[in-house]
N, C-alpha and C positions, 0 to 999 in steps of 0.2 A: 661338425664343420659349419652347417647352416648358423649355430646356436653362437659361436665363436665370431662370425662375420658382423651378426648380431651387437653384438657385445661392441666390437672393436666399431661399428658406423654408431653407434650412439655416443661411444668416448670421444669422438671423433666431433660430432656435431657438436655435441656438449661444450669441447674445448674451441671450437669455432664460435661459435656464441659469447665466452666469455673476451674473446677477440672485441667484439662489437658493443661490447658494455665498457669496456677502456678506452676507446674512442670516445663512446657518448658519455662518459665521465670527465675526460676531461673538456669537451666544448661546452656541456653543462657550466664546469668550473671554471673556465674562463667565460661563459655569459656571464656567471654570478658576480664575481670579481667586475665588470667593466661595468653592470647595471649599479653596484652597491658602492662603486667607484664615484658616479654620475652621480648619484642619490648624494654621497658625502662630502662634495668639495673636492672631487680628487686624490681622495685620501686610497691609499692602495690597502689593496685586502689580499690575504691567502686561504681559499677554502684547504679547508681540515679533511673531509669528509663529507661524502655524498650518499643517500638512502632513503629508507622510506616510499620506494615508486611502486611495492604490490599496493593496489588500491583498485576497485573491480570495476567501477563506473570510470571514475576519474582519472586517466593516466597522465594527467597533466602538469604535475607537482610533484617535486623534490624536495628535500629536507637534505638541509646542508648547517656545519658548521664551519664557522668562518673565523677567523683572526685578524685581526687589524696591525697590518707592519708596524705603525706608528707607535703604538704603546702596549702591543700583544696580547689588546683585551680580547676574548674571545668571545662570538654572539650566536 
């Protein structure tokens, strides 16, 4: 019973966590987008893909790929 409880609070948390990374995925991606916006003249961008954040000192960077609406080159 104990060992079951177990199980089912850690699925539990587990799955509340990944709650909290689709949030910060997407205001990541909408920072990137509005920064790379500024940076280009206005040129609208669609991040692709957000990753890359285990890093053990540094938790301050993202690694994204982006695409540019205008001509769909990707960077």
């Amino acid at each position: 019973m104990l060992i079951k409880l177990g199980k089912f609070l850690l699925m539990a948390i587990s799955i509340l966590s990944l709650i909290g990374c689709v949030n910060l995925n997407k205001l990541q991606a909408k920072q990137i987008e509005e920064k790379l916006s500024e940076m280009y003249d206005g040129e609208k961008f669609e991040v692709l893909a957000l990753g890359n954040r285990f890093r053990p000192l540094t938790n301050d960077t993202v690694t994204a790929f982006v695409k540019s609406k205008k001509n769909g080159c990707c960077v």
